[in-house]
C-alpha atoms as an extended CHARMM CRD file, in Angstrom:
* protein
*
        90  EXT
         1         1  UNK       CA           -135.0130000000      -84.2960000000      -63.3800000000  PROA      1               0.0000000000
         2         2  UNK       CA           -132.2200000000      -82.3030000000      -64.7110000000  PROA      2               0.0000000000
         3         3  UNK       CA           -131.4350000000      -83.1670000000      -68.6110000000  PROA      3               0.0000000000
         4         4  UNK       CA           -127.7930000000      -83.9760000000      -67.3680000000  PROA      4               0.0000000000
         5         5  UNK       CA           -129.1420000000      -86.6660000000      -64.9810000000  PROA      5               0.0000000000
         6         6  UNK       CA           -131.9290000000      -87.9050000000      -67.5900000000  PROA      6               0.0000000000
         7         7  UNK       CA           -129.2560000000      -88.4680000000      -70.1210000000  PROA      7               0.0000000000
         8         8  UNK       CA           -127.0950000000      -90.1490000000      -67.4450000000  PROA      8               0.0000000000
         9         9  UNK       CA           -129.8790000000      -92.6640000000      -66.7170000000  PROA      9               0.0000000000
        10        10  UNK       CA           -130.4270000000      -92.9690000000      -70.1780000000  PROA      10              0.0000000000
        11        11  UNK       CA           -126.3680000000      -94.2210000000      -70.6910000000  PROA      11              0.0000000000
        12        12  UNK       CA           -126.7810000000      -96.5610000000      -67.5710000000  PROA      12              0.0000000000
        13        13  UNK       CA           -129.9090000000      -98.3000000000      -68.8530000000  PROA      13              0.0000000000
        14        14  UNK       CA           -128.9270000000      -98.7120000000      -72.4210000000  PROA      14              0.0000000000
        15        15  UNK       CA           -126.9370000000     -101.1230000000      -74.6660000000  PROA      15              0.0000000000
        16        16  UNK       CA           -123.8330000000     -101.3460000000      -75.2980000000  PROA      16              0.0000000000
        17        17  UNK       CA           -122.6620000000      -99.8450000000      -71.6610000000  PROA      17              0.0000000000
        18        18  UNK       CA           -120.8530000000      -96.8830000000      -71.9530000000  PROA      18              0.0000000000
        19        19  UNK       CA           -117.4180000000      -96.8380000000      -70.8250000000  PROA      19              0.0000000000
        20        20  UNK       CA           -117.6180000000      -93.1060000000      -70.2350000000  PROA      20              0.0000000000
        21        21  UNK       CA           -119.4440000000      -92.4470000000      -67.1570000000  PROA      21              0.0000000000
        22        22  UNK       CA           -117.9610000000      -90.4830000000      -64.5170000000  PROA      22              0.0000000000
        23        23  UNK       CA           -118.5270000000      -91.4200000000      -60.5910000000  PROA      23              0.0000000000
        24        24  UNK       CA           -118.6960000000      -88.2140000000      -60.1100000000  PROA      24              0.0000000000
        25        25  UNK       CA           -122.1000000000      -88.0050000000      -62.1140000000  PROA      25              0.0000000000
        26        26  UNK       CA           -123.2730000000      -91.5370000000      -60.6590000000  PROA      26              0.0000000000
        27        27  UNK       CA           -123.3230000000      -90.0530000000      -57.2000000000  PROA      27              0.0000000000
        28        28  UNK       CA           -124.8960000000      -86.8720000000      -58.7800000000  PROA      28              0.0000000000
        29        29  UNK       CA           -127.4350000000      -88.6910000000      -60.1140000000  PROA      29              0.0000000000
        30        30  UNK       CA           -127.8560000000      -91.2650000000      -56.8950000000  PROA      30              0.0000000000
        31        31  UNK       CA           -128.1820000000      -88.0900000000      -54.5110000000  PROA      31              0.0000000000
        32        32  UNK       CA           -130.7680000000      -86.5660000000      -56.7680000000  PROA      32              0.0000000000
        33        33  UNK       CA           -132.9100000000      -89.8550000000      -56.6880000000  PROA      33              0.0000000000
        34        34  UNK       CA           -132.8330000000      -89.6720000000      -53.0860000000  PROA      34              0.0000000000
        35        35  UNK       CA           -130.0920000000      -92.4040000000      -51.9250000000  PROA      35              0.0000000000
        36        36  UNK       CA           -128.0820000000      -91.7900000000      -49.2330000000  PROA      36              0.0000000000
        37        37  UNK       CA           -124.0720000000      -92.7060000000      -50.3000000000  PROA      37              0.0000000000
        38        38  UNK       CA           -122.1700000000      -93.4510000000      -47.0950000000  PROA      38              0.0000000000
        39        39  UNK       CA           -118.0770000000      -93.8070000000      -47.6440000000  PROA      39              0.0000000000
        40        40  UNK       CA           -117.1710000000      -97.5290000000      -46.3190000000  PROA      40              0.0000000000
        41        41  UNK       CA           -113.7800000000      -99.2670000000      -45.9920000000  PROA      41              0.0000000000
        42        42  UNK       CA           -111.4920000000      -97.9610000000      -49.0080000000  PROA      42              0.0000000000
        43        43  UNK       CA           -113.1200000000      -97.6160000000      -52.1240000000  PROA      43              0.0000000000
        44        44  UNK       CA           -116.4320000000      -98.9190000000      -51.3000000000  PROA      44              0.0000000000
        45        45  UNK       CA           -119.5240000000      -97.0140000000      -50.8970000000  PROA      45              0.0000000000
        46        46  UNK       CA           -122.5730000000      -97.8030000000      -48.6490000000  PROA      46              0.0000000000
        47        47  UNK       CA           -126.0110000000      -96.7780000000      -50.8170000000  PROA      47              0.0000000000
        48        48  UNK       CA           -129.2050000000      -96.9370000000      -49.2480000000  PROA      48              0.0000000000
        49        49  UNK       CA           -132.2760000000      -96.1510000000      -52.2320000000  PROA      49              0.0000000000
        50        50  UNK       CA           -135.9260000000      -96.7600000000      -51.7590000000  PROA      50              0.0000000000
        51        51  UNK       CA           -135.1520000000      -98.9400000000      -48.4840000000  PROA      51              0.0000000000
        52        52  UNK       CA           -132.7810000000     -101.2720000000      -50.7250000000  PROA      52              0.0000000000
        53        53  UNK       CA           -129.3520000000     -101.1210000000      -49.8540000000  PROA      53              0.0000000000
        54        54  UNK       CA           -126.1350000000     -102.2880000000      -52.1280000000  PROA      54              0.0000000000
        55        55  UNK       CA           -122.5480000000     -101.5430000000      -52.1530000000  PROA      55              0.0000000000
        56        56  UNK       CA           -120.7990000000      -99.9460000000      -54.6320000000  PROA      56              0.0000000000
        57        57  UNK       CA           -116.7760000000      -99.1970000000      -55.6000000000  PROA      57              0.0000000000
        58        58  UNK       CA           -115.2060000000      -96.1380000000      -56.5030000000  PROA      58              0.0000000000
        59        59  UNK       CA           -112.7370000000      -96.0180000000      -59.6530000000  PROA      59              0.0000000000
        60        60  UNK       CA           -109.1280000000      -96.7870000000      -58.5840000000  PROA      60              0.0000000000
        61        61  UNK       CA           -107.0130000000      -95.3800000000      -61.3530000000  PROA      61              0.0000000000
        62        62  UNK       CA           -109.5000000000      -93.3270000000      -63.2370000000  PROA      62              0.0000000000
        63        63  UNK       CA           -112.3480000000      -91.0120000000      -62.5140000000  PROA      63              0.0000000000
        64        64  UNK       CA           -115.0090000000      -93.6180000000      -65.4240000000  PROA      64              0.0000000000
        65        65  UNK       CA           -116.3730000000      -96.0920000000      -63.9020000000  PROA      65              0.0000000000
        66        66  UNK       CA           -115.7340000000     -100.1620000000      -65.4270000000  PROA      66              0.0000000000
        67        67  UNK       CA           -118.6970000000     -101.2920000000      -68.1540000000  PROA      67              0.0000000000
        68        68  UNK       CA           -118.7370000000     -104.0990000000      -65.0500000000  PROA      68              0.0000000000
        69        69  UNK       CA           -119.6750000000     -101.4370000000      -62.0780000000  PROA      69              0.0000000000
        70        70  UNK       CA           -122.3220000000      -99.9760000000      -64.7800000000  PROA      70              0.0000000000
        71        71  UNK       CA           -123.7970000000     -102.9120000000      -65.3840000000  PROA      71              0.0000000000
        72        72  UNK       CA           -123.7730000000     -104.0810000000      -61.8520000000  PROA      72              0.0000000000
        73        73  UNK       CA           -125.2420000000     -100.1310000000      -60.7810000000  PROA      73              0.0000000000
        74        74  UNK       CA           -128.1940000000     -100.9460000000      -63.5330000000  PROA      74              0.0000000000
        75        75  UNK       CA           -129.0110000000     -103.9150000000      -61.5380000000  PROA      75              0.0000000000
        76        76  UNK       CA           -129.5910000000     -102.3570000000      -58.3620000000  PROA      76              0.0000000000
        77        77  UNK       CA           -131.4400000000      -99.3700000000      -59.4180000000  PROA      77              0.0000000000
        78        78  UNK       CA           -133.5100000000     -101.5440000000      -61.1320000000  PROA      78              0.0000000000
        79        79  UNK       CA           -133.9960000000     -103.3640000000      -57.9190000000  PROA      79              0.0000000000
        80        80  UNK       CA           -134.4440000000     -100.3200000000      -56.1260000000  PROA      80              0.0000000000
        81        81  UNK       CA           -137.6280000000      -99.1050000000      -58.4680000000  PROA      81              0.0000000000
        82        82  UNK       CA           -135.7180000000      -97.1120000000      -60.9200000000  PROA      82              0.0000000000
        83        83  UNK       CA           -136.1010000000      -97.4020000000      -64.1040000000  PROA      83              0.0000000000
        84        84  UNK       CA           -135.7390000000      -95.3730000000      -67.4510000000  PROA      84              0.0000000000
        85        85  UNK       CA           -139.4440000000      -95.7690000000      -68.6070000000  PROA      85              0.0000000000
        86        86  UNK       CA           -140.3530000000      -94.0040000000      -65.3400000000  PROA      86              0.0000000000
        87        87  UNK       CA           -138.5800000000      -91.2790000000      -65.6710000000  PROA      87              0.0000000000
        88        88  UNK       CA           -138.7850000000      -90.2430000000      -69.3490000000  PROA      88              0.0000000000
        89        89  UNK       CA           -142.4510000000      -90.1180000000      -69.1030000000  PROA      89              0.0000000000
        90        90  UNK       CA           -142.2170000000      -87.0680000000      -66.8350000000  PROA      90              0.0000000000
């Protein structure tokens, strides 16, 4: 894992949120973990990881995503069998 994408992870899994994550980087980082990110009906996004599949929305008026859709992304990948322990031991 790239050090860009560890210290992405890193912001998604810590407290407080941070309010300056990109969706740019999220899909970055959800393409490099091996999801596939299908483009639904406007702004939402289809993402299939490890067999678990959630929807997710892309930023209306800015390119950060909400401390909401952060919080809501940590859920899933958490569901999904990501987690920051796993990855900072490699």
């Amino acid at each position: 894992m790239s050090h860009k994408h560890a210290h992405l992870l890193h912001a998604i899994f810590t407290d407080p949120v941070s309010a300056n994550i990109h969706w740019r980087e999220v899909e970055s980082l959800l393409h490099h973990l091996g999801a596939t990110v299908e483009s639904g009906h406007g702004a939402r996004f289809r993402i299939v990881l490890n067999r678990v599949e959630f929807f997710l929305h892309h930023p209306h008026n800015s390119t950060t995503c909400a401390k909401s859709d952060i919080k809501l992304l940590r859920e899933h990948l958490a569901h999904a069998g990501v987690s920051l322990s796993a990855y900072e031991k490699r």
